[in-house]
C-alpha positions in Angstrom: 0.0 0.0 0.0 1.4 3.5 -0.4 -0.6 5.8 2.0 -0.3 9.8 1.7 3.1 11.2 2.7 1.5 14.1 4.0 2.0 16.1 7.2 5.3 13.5 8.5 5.2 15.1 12.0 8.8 16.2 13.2 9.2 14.8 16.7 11.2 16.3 19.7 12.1 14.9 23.1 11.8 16.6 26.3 14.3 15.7 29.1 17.5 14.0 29.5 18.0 10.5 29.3 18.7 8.4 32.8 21.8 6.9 33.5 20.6 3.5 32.5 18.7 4.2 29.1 19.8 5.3 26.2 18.3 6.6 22.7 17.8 4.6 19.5 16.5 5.8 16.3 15.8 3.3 13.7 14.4 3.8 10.2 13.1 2.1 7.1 10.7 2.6 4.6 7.7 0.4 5.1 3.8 0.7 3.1 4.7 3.4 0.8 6.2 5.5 3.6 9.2 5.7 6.1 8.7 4.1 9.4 10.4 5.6 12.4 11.2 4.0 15.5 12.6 5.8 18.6 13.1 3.9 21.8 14.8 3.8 25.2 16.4 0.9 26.3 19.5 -0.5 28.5 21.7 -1.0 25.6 22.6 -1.6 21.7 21.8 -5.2 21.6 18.3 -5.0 23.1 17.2 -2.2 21.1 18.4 -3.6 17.8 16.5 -6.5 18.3 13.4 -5.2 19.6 13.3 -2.7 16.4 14.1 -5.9 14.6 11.1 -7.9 15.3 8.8 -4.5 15.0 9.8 -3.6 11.5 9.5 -7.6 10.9 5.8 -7.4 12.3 5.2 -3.9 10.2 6.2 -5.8 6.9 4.1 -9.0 7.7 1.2 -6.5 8.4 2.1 -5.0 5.2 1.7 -8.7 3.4 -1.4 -8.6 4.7 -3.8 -5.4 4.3 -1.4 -4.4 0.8 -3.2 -2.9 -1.9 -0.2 -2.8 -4.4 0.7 -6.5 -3.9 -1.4 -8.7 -5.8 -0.1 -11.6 -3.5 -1.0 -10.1 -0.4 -4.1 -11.4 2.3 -6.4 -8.4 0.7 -5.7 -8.8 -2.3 -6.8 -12.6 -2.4 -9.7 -11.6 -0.7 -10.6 -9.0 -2.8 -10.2 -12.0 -5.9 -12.8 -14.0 -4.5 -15.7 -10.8 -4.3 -18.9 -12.4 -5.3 -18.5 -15.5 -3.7 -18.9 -17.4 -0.4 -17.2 -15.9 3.5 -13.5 -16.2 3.3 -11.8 -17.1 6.2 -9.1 -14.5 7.0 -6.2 -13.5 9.8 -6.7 -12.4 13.1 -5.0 -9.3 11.9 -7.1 -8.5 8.5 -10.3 -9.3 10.9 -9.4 -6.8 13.5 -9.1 -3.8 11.1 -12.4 -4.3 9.3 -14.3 -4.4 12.2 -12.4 -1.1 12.9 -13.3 0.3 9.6 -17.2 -1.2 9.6 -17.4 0.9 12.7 -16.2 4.3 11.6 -18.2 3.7 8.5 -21.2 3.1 10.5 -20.9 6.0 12.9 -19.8 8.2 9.8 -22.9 7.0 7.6 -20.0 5.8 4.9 -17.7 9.2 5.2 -15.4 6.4 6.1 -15.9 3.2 3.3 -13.0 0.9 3.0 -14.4 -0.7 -0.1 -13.4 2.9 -2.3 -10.5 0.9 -3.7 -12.1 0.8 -7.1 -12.7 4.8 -7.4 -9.4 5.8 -5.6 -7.8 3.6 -8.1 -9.3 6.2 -10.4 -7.9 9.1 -9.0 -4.7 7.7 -8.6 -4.4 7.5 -12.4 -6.2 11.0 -12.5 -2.8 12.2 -10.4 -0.7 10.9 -13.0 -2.6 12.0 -16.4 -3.9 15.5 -14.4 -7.2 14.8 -15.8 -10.5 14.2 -14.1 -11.3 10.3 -14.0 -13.7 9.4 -17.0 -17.4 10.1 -15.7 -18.5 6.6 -16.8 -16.2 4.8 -15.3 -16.5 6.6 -12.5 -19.8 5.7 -11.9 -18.9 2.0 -12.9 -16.7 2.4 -9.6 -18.7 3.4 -7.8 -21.7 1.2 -8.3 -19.3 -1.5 -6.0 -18.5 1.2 -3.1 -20.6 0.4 0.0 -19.6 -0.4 3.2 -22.7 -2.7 4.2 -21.9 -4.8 1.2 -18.8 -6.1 3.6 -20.1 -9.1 5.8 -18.2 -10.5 8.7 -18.4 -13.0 11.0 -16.9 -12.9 14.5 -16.9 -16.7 15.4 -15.5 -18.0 12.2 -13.4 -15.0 11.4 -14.7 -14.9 7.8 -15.1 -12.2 5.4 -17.4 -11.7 2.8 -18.0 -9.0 -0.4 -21.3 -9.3 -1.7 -20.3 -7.6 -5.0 -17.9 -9.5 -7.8 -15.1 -6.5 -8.8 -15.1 -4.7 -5.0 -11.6 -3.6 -4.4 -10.5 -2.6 -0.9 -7.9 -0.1 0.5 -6.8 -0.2 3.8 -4.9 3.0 3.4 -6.9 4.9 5.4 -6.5 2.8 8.4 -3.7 0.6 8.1 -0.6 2.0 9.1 -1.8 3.4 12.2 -2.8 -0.5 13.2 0.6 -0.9 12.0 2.3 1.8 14.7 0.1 0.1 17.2 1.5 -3.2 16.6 4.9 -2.4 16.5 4.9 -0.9 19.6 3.0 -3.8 21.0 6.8 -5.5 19.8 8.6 -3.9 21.9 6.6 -4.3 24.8 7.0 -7.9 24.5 11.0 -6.6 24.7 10.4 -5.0 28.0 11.0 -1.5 26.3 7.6 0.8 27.4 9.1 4.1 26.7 8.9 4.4 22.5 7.4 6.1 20.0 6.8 4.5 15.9 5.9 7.2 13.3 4.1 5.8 9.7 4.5 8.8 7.9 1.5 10.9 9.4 0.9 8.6 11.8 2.1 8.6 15.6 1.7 6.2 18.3 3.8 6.4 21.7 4.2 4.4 24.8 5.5 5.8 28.0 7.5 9.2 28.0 11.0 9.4 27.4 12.9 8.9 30.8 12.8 12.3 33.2 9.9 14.1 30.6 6.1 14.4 30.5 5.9 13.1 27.2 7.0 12.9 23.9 6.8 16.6 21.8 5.1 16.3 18.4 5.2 19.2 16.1 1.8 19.3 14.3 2.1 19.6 10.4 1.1 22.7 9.4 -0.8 24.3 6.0 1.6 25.8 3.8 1.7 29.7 4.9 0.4 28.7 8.4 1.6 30.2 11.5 3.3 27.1 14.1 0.6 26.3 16.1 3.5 24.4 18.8 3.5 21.3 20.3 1.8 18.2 21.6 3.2 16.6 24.5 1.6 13.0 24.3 2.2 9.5 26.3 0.4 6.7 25.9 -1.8 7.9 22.9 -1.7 8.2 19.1 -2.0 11.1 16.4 -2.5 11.5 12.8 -2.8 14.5 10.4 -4.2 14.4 7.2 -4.6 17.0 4.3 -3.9 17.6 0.8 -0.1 19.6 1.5 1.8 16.2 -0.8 -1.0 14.3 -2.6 -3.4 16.4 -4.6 -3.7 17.2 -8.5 -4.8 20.4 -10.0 -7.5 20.3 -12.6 -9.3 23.1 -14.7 -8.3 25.4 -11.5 -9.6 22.9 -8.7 -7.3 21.5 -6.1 -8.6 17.9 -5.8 -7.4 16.3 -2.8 -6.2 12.4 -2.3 -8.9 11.9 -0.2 -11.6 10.6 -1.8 -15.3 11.1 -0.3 -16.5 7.7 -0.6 -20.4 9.1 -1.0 -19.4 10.5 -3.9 -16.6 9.2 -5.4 -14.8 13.2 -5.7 -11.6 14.3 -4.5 -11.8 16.9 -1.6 -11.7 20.2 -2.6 -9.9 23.2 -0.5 -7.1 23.4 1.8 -7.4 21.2 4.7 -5.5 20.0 7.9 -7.0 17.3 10.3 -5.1 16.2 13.3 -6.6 13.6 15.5 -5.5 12.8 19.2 -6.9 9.0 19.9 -5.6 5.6 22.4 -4.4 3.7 19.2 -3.2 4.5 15.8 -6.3 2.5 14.3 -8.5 5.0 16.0 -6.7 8.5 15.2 -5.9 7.1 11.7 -8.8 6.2 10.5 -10.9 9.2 12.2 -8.9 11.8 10.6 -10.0 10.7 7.3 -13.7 11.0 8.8 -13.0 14.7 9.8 -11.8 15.7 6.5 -14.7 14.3 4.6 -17.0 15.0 6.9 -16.0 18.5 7.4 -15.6 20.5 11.1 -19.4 20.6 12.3 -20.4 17.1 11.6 -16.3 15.9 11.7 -16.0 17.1 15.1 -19.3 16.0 16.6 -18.1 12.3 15.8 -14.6 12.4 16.7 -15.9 13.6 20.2 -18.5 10.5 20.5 -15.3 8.5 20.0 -13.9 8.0 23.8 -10.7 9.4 24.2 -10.6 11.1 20.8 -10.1 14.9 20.3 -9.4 16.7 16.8 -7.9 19.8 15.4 -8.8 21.1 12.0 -7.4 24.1 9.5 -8.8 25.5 6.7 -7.6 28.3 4.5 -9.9 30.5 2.9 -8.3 32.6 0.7 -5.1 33.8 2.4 -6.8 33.4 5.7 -6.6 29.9 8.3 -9.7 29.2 9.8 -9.0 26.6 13.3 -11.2 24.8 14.9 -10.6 22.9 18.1 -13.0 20.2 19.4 -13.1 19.4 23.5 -10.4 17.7 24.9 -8.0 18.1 22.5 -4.6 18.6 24.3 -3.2 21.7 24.9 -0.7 23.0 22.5 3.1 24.0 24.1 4.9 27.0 22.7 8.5 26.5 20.6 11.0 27.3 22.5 13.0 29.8 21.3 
């Protein structure tokens, strides 16, 4: 899969190390994007294996919910559309039942089974032309979310419609973050943070600080708005700053409203503060489509979720704030 690059939130630490923990930084490029992994831990060894096994869990993951690899678990079950339930992995499982849910709450703002009209736009990106209108509407005769069945006792998937394609972008890598820290856990190493691109999850706070400091992407020509200082907790931004295409003087965005089957238009920022990557991920993606009065209302029914959102209209930003949402620290100077 190769998710939007957009809004790769810069991260700073606060405090000093203790005596017994040291820093590691680890990257590679994982799911269209690069993965970062920061951790403390009691020495080379231990943190080289630990960030081992979690980009080794990442790539499985990626074998699994992969839009671009025609072997992958999705991709097979996206073959047999049409037919009888399909058994699939605990994983795969797991994150449609996440997605069925947003798309419930969001009345299908949020519709996994877009594949076949994003795979529209994605070509529209390339040629900068507007997807052909009949084809489009070809597409989008197979997008619906209650045309995904699943069954919780013998974990097996079924699409109702022959040709439905689904894409996990939306949703995956933030499981992905989740799971990786999850890894290295399992190595006794609680205080880490994994970054997919515009995805964020964290464990515990660097040794001595409150938390880990996240610079929020900003809107070209947007003021800094500062810092998040998060433990234990997850953000994603998403917007149209890397992936858009400009046709006949509209900026279409790479998010793609499901109902409709049309890029976004206008300049838009979403950043979501959740408990997991699978939540904030897949919620900012809901916010944007769903815009800030309806967007805001749902990410607050969601417990323990919070949004930020940034529009410019004309040369002016326009920010709105929903409750909770953390409270933003200053640059230092």
């Amino acid at each position: 899969m190769r998710p939007h690059l957009f809004g790769i939130l810069a991260v700073l630490l606060l405090g000093g190390a203790e005596p017994s923990l040291s820093r590691f930084r680890f990257t590679e490029p994982h799911m269209g994007t690069q993965f970062q992994i920061i951790v403390y831990a009691p020495d080379n060894d231990t943190a080289h294996k630990a960030a081992k096994d979690a980009f080794t869990r990442i790539e499985s993951l990626n074998g699994i919910m992969s839009d671009y690899q025609e072997t992958s678990e999705l991709m097979r079950l996206c073959a047999k559309a049409g037919g009888p339930p399909v058994p699939v992995s605990a994983d795969l499982f797991v994150v449609l039942s996440r997605a069925q849910e947003v798309s419930r709450q969001s009345g299908g703002a949020f519709d996994v089974t877009v594949g076949p009209v994003v795979k529209l736009w994605r070509e529209a990106r390339k040629r900068k032309k507007l997807p052909d209108a009949k084809k489009l509407a070809e597409a989008r005769t197979l997008v619906g979310w209650r045309n995904i069945r699943l069954d919780e006792k013998k974990r097996t998937v079924q699409l109702l419609k022959p040709g439905m394609l689904l894409d996990l972008g939306g949703i995956a890598k933030g499981y992905s973050a989740d799971e990786a820290l999850a890894v290295l856990k399992k190595h006794r190493l609680d205080r880490a943070l994994v970054a997919a691109g515009g995805d964020i999850a964290v464990s515990g706070p660097p040794p001595g600080a409150e938390g880990w400091k996240i610079a929020i992407a900003r809107l070209p020509g947007e003021k800094d708005a500062g810092r998040l200082i998060l433990h234990d907790a997850a953000v994603s931004t998403s917007g149209d700053a890397e992936q858009f295409v400009e046709i006949d003087g509209n900026r279409y965005s790479h998010i793609v409203d499901p109902r409709t089957g049309i890029g976004l238009l206008g300049r838009m920022s979403v950043t979501v503060v959740a408990r997991k990557g699978i939540e904030s991920d897949s919620l900012t993606k809901v916010a944007a489509v769903l815009g800030p009065e309806k967007g805001m209302k749902l990410i607050e029914a969601n417990e323990g979720a919070s949004v930020r959102m940034v529009r410019k209209i004309g040369d002016a930003f326009e920010t709105m704030v929903s409750k909770g949402f953390p409270k933003l620290h200053p640059v230092e100077k």
